[in-house]
VEXSE-84723 format. One record per residue (C-alpha): residue number from 1; x, y, z. Coordinates in nm, 2 decimals. Last residue first. Example, Ala and Ser with C-alpha at 12.3 -4.5 7.8 and 13.67 -1.06 7.14 Angstrom:
residues 2
num, c1, c2, c3
2, 1.37, -0.11, 0.71
1, 1.23, -0.45, 0.78
END
This chain:
residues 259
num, c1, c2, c3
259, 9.26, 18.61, 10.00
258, 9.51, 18.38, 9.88
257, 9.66, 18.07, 10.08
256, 10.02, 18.04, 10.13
255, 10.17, 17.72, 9.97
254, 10.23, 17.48, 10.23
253, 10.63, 17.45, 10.34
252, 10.52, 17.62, 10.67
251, 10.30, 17.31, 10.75
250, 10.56, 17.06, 10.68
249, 10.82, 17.23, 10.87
248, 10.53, 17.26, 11.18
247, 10.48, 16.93, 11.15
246, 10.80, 16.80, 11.19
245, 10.89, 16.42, 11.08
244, 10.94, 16.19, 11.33
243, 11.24, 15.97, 11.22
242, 11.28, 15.66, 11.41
241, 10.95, 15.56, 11.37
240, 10.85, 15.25, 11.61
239, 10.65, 14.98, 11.47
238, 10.33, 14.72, 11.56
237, 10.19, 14.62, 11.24
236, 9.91, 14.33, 11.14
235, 9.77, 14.36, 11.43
234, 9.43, 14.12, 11.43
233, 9.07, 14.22, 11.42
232, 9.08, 14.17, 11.07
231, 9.36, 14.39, 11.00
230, 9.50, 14.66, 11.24
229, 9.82, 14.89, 11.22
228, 9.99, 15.03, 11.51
227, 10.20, 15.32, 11.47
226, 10.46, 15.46, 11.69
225, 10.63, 15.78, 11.75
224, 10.41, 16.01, 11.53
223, 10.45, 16.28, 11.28
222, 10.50, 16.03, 10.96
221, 10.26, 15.82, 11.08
220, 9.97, 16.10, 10.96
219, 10.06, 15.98, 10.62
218, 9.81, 15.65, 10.69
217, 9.49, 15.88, 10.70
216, 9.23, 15.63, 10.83
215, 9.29, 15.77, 11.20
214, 9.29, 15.68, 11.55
213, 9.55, 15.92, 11.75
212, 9.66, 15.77, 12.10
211, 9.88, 16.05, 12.27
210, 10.04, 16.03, 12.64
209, 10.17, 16.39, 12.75
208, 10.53, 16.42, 12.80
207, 10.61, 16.79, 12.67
206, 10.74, 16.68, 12.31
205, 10.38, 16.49, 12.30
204, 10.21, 16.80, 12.36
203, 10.37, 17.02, 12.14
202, 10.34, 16.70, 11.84
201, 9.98, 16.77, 11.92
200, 9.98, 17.10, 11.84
199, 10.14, 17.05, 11.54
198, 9.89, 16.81, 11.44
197, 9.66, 17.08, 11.50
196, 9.80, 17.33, 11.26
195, 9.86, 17.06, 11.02
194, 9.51, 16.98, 11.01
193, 9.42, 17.37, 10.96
192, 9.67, 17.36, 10.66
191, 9.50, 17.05, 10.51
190, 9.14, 17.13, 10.57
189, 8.96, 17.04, 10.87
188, 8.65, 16.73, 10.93
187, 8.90, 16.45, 10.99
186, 9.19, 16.61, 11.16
185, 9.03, 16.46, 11.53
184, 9.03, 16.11, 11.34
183, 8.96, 15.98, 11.73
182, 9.18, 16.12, 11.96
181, 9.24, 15.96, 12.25
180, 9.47, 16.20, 12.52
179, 9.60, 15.96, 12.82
178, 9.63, 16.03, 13.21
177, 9.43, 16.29, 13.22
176, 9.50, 16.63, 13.31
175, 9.17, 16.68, 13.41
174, 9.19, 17.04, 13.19
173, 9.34, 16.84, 12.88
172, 9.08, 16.70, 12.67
171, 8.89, 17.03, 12.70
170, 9.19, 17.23, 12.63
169, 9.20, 16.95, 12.30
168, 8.81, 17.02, 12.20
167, 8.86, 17.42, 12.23
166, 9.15, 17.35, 11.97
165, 8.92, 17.18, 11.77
164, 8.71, 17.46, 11.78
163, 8.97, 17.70, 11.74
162, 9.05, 17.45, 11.38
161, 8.68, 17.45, 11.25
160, 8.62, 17.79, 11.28
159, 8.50, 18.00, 11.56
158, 8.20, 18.21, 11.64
157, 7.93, 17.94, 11.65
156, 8.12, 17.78, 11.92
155, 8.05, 18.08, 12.16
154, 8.35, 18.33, 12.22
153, 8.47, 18.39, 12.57
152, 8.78, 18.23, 12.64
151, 8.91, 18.35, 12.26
150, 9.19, 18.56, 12.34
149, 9.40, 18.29, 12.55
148, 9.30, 18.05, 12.24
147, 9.68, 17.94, 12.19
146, 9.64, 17.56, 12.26
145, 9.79, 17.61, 12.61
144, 9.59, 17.92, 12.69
143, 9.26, 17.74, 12.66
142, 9.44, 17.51, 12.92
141, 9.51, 17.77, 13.15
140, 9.15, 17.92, 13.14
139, 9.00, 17.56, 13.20
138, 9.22, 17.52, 13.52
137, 9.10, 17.85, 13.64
136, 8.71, 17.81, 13.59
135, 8.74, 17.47, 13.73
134, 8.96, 17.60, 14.02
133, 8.67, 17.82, 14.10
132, 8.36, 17.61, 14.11
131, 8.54, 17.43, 14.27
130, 8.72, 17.06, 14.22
129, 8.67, 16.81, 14.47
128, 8.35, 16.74, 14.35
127, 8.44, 16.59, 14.01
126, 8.15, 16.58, 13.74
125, 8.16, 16.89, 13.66
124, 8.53, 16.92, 13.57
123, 8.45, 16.73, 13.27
122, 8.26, 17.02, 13.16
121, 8.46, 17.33, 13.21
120, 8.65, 17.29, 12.86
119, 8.26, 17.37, 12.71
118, 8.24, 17.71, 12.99
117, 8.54, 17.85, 12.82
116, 8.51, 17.80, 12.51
115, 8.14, 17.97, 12.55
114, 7.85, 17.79, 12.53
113, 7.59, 17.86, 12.19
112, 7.65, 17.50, 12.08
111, 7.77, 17.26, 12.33
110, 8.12, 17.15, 12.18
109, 8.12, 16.77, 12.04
108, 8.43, 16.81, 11.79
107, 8.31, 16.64, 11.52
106, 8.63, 16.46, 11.44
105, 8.67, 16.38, 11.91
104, 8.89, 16.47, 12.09
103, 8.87, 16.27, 12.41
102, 9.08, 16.31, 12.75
101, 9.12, 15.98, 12.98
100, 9.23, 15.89, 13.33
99, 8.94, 16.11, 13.57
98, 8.66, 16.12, 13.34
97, 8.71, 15.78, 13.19
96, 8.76, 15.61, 13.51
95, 8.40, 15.72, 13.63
94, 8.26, 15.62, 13.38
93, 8.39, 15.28, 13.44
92, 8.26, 15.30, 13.76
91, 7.93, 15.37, 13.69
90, 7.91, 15.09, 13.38
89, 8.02, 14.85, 13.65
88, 8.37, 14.70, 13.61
87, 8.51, 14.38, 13.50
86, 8.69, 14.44, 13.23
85, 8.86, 14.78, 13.35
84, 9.14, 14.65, 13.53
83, 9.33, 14.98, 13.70
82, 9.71, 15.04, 13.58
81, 9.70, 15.36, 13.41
80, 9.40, 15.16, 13.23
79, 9.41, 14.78, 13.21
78, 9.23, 14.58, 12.97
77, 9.25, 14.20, 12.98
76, 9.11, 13.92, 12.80
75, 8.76, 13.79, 12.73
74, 8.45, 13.96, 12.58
73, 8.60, 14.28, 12.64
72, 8.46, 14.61, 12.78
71, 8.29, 14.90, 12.59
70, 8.30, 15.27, 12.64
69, 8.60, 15.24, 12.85
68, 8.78, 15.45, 12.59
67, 9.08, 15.18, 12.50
66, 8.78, 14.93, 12.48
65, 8.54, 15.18, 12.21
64, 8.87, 15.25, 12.05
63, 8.91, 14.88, 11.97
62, 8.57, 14.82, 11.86
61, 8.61, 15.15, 11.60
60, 8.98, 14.99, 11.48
59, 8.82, 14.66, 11.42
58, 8.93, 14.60, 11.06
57, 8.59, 14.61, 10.92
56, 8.70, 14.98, 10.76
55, 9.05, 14.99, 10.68
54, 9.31, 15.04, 10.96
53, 9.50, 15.26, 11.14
52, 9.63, 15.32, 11.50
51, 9.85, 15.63, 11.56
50, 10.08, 15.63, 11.87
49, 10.23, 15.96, 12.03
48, 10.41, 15.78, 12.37
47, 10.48, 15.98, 12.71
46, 10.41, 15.73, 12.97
45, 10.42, 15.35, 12.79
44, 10.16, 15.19, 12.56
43, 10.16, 14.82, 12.56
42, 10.00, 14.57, 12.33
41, 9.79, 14.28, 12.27
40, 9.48, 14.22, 12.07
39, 9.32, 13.88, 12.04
38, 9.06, 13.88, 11.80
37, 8.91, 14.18, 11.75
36, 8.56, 14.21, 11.57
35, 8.48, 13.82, 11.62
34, 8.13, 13.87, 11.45
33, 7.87, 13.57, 11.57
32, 7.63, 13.49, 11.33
31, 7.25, 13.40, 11.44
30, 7.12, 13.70, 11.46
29, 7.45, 13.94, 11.49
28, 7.57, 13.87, 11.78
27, 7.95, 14.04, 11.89
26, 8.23, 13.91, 12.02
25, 8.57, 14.12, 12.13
24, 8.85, 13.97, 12.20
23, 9.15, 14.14, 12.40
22, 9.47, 13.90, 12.44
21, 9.65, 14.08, 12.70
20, 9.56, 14.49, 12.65
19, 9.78, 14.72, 12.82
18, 9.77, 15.11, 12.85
17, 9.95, 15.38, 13.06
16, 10.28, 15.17, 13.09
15, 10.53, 15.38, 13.31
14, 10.86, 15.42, 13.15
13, 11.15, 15.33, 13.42
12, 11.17, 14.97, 13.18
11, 11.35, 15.19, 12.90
10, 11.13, 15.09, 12.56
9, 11.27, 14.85, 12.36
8, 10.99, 14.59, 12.51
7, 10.74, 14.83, 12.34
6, 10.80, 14.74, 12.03
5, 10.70, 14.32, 12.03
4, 10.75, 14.16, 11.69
3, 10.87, 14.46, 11.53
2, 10.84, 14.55, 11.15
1, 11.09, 14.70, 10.95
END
């Protein structure tokens, strides 16, 4: 059943991570102008795994561009871990993104021939109260949260899809940001290597951390707690599940691959 406003169920002591108030965004095209969302309004609290789907043309790309900083709005609102992001410099919105947001991304985006280690480094680079040693540490640590404690020092053309993946969420992790966005990041892997990641994601999401997972694939709402559907700009669904369904049960019920 569909809810007019889900996160008002939510317990009030929940922090709100994300909030968009009436987000539009315009763009020119000659001399047509596309209305790509068209007033978008939600809140994602502390400790949420949300999906948001929708068809091609429904504005899902335009609204990960605003929920990334990558883009601001053409009117309304956008606040991030509670900072306003509208009206900020390209600098400083950069900025934000380091510090409050970790991307995974379908593709990846690993520097080829660089270890795992030395890729989850990078978004520590840009913050200079972090050492050269601490950034070595912290990156180790999260490499050893997604189970690649054995594979610090291999180069990205000596894993599979799924480590690499898994390289791409300790790298989402080391800032310990303040939201994981996750754009179709089971888009380019198989079925039992997309469960293997979705379980690690339902791991992270049992242990607090704040997940936004854009996606086409409408069964992935199965393993989430909230889904958010859009449709010409517009949402068309805002729902809670009730029943999470586990991924690691639906990966060991896969048949077992042959040699």
């Amino acid at each position: 059943m569909q809810q007019d406003n889900p996160s008002s169920s939510l317990p009030s002591a929940r922090k709100v991570v994300i909030e968009l108030q009436n987000v539009r965004r315009n763009f020119q095209v000659g001399e047509e102008t596309v209305h790509a969302l068209r007033g978008v309004s939600f809140k994602i609290h502390e400790g949420e795994f949300v999906t948001i789907m929708g068809t091609s043309g429904s504005g899902k790309s335009t609204l990960l561009n605003q929920l990334g900083c990558l883009d601001t709005p053409t009117s309304g609102e956008y606040l991030l871990d509670g900072v306003s992001v509208r009206k900020m410099k390209r600098r400083e919105r950069a900025v934000l993104r380091n510090r409050k947001i970790g991307f995974v991304f379908q593709n990846y985006n690993l520097l080829a021939k660089t270890t795992a280690v030395e890729n989850v480094e990078l978004p520590l680079m840009y913050n200079s109260a972090v050492s050269a040693r601490e950034r070595r540490e912290r990156s180790i640590e999260a490499l050893k949260m997604v189970g690649l404690g054995e594979r610090l020092y291999h180069k990205s053309n000596q894993m599979s899809g799924g480590q690499m993946q898994r390289v791409a969420i300790a790298r989402a992790l080391v800032n310990d940001p303040a939201v994981i966005l996750a754009d179709e990041a089971t888009g380019n892997l198989d079925t039992r290597t997309s469960f293997e990641i979705l379980v690690l994601f339902q791991k992270l999401f049992q242990a607090g951390r704040t997940i936004i997972f854009v996606t086409h694939n409408p069964e992935l709402a199965l393993y989430s707690s909230r889904n958010i559907v859009l449709r010409d700009g517009q949402i068309k669904e805002d729902t809670f599940n009730p029943n999470i369904q586990s991924a690691a049960e639906a990966l060991a019920a896969l048949p077992v691959p042959e040699d």
